[in-house]
C-alpha positions in Angstrom: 20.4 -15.8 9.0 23.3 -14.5 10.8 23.7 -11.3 12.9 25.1 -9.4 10.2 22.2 -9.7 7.7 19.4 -7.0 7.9 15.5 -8.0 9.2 13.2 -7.1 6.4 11.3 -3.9 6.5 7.8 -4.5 5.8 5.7 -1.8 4.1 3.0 -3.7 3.7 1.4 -5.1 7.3 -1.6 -4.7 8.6 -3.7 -4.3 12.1 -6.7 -4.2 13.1 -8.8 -3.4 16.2 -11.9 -5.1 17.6 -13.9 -1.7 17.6 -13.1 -1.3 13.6 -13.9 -4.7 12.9 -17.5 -4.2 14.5 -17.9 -0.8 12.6 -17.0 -2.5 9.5 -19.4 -5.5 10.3 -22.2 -2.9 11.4 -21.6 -1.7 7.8 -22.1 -5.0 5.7 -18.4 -5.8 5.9 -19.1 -9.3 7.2 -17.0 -11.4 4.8 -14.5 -8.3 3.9 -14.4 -7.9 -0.1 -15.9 -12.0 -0.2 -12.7 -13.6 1.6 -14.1 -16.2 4.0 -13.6 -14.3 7.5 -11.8 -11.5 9.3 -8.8 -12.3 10.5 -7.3 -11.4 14.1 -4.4 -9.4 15.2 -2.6 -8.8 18.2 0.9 -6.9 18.5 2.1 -10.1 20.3 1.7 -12.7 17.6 2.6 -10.2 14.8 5.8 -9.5 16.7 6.3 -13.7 16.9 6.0 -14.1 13.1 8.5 -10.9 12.4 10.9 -12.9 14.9 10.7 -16.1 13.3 11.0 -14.2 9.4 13.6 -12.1 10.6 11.4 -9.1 10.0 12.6 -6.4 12.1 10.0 -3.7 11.1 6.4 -3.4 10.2 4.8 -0.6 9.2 1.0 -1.0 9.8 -2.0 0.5 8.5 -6.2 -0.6 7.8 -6.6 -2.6 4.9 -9.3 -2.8 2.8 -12.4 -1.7 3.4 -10.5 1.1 4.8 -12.8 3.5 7.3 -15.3 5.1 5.2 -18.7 3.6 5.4 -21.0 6.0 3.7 -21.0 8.6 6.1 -18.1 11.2 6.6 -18.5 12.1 10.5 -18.2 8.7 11.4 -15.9 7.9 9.0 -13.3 11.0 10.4 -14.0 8.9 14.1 -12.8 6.1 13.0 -10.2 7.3 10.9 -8.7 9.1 14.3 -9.6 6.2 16.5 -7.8 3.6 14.4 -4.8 6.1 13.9 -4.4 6.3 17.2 -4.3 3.0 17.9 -1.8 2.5 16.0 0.3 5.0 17.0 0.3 3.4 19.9 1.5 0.4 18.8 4.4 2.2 17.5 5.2 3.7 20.5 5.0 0.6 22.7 7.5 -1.1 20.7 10.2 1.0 19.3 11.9 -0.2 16.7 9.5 -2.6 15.3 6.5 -0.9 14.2 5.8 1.8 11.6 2.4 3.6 10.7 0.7 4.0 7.7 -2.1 6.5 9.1 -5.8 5.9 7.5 -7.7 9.0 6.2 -11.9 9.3 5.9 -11.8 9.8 1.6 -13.8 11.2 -0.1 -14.2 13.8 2.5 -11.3 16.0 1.6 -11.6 18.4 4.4 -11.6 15.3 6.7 -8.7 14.1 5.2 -6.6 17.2 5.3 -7.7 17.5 9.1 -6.2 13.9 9.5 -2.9 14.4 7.3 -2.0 17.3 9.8 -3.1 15.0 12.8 -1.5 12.0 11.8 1.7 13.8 10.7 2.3 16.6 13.2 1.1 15.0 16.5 0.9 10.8 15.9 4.3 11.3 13.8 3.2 8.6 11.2 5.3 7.4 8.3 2.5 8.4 6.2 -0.7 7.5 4.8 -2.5 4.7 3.0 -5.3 5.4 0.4 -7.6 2.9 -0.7 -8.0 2.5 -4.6 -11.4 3.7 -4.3 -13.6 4.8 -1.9 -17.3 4.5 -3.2 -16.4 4.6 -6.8 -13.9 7.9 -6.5 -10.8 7.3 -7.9 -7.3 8.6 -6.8 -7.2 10.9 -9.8 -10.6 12.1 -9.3 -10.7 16.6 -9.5 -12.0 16.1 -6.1 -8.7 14.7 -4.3 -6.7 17.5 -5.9 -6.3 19.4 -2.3 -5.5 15.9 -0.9 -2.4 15.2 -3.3 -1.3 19.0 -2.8 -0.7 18.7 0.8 1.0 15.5 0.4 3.4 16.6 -2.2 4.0 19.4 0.3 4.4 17.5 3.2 6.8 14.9 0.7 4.5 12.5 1.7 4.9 8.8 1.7 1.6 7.1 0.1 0.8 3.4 0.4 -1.5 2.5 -2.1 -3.7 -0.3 -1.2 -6.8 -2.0 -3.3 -10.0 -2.6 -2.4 -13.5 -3.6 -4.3 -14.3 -2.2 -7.4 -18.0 0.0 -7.6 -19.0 -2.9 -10.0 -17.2 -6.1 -8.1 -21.1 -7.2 -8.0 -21.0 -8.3 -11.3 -17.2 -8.6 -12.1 -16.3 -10.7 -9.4 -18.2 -13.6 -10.4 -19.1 -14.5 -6.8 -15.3 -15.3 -6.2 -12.9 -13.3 -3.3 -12.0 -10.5 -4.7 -8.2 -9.7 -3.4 -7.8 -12.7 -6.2 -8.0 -10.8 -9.2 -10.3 -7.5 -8.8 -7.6 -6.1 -6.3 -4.8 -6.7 -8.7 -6.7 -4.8 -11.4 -8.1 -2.0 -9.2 -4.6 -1.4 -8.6 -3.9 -0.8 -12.2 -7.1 1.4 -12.5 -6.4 3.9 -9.8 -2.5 4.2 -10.9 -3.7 4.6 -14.6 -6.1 7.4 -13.3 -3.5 8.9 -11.8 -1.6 8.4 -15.1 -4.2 10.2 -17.3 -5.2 13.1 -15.0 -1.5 13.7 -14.5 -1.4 13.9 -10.7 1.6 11.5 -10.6 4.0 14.6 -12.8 2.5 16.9 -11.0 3.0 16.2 -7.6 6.7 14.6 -7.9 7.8 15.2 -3.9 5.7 12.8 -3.1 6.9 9.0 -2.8 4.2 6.5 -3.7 4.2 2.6 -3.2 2.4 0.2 -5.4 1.3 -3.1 -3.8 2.0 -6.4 -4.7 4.8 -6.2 -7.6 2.6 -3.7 -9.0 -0.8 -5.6 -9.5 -1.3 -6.0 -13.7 0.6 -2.9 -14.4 4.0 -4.5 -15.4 2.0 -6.3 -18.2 0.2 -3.2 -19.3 2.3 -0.3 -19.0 3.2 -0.4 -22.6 -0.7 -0.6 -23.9 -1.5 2.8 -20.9 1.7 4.3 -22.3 0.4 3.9 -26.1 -3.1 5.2 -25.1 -2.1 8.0 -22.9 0.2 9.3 -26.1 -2.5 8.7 -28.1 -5.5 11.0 -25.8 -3.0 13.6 -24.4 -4.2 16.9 -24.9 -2.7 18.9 -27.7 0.6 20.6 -26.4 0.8 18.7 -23.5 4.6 17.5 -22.7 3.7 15.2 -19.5 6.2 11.9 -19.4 5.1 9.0 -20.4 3.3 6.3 -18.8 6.6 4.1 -18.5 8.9 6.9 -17.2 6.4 7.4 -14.7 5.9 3.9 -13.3 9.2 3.8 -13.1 9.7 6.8 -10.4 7.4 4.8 -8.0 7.8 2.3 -5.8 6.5 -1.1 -5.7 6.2 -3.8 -2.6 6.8 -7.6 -3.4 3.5 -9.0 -0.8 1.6 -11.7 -2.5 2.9 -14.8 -4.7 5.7 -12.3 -6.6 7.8 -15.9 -7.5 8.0 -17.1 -10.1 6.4 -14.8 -12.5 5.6 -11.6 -11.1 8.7 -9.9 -9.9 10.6 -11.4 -13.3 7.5 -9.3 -14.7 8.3 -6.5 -12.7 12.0 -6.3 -13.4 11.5 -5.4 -17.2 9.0 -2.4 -15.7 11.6 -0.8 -12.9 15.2 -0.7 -11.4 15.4 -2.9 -8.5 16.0 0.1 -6.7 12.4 0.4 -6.2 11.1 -2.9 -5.1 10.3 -3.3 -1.3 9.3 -6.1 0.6 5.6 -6.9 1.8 4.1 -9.2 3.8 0.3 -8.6 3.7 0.1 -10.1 7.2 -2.2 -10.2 8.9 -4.5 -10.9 5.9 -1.5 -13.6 4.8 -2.1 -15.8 7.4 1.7 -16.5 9.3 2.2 -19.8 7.2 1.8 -17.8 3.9 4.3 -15.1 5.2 6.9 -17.8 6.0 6.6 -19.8 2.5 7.0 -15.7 1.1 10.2 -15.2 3.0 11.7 -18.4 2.7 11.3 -18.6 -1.5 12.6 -14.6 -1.4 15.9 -16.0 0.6 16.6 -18.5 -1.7 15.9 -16.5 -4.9 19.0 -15.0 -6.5 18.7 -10.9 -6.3 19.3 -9.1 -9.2 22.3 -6.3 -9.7 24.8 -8.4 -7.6 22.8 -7.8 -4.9 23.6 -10.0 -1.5 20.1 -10.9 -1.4 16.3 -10.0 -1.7 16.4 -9.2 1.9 19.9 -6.9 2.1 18.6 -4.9 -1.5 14.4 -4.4 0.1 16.0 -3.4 3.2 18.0 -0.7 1.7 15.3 0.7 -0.5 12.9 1.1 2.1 15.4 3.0 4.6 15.8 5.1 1.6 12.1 6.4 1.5 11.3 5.6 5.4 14.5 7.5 7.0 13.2 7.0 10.4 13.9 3.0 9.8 17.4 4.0 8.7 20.0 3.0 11.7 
């Protein structure tokens, strides 16, 4: 890579700290939505892998399960104490790291205490939201307060996936990030779809993870049916024209199918890059970077890495140089 080429911008890196990890344990988390073990983290060894990818920043946030356990004190607790935490990382190495800042859903007055907290005195880059926290969806009535103050604060919203209410049964005893997260995906942006928080609320900037889960391959079928069910009168966009206004990260196996799958959903304009580190353990990250570098970018583009970069300065304008 020579000096001249941008480092990737990651939206899509995690942390984690040993105090959340034994709250999540402590909670039944022991093999995290069925994937063999937890994996560890350390600023240091993160900052390593960026320097050998030629990732220059990461913006960081809780994966899944996310900080709600069942109970909403706690879960505002550890919200703060793993926002914190990561706004500290931030600020010990300028430059490099972002934050994505966690908030304790479904407690809606918790998370509007949060949003103020993690925006106004952390300074994060935004928030991440979990598909689904106990079986409430994103477009659930319930979040409505939650999606106002976003929009007003023009918000950016990392959308993440975790287990489905039913992964009991759907999972089929199997990990779950391997197919249930893809499709959770697609269920939390088609609720959003259908309940029309997405035309709503259009200050907000939202990111889709990994090349948009299975919505490239169904937008046309949630398109059909949401034309189909809209109430009488109603002149809300489309499915398509909506999916196309967000913004999708490329983490996860996006060659050679996906982001070709992608690419006849959205403009390359809204494609990011995403590591999924450190759930991707550092070998998967560097087979990820190396196939984007050698894959021909659409639009004349330079590259995968010069045309993510750009996009995500766009929407993050405290990465911008």
């Amino acid at each position: 890579m020579s000096p001249d080429t941008p480092g990737y911008l990651d939206v899509h890196a995690h942390f984690l700290t040993d105090s959340y990890v034994r709250r999540a344990r402590e909670a039944g988390h022991e093999l995290p939505d069925g994937v063999p073990a937890w994996p560890t983290w350390s600023a240091a060894a993160h900052l390593e892998l960026m320097d050998r990818c030629g990732i220059e920043t990461s913006m960081l946030s809780i994966s899944s399960p996310g900080v709600h356990f069942g109970d909403d004190t706690a879960a505002r607790r550890l919200a703060r104490e793993v926002n914190e935490a990561g706004a500290g990382t931030v600020r010990d190495h300028p430059g490099r790291f972002g934050l994505f800042a966690s908030l304790p859903l479904p407690d809606v007055d918790g998370a509007l205490e949060e949003i103020a907290y993690a925006h106004d005195t952390l300074h994060a880059d935004g928030v991440v939201l979990e598909t689904n926290t106990h079986g409430t969806y994103l477009g659930d009535p319930d979040l409505e307060p939650v999606w106002a103050e976003l929009d007003r604060r023009r918000a950016v919203v990392f959308l993440h996936p975790t287990s489905p209410v039913c992964w009991e049964r759907s999972a089929l005893g199997r990990p779950r990030p391997m197919i249930e997260f893809i499709f959770d995906t697609a269920r939390t942006v088609t609720d959003l779809l259908m309940a029309g928080t997405l035309d709503r609320y259009r200050d907000l900037t939202v990111i889709v993870p990994h090349c948009g889960g299975a919505l490239p391959v169904l937008a046309d079928r949630i398109d059909g049916f949401m034309r189909m069910f809209m109430p009488e009168g109603t002149e809300a966009p489309g499915a398509v024209e909506q999916l196309r206004r967000l913004h999708y990260d490329l983490a996860g196996p996006a060659l050679p199918r996906q982001l070709p799958a992608l690419l006849g959903l959205v403009g390359s304009d809204r494609l990011l890059y995403g590591s999924d580190h450190c759930w991707t353990p550092a070998a998967g990250v560097e087979a990820h970077v190396a196939g984007l570098d050698a894959a021909p970018a659409p639009d004349g583009a330079a590259g995968w890495r010069e045309l993510t970069t750009a996009n995500a300065r766009r929407i993050l304008p405290r990465t911008a140089r």
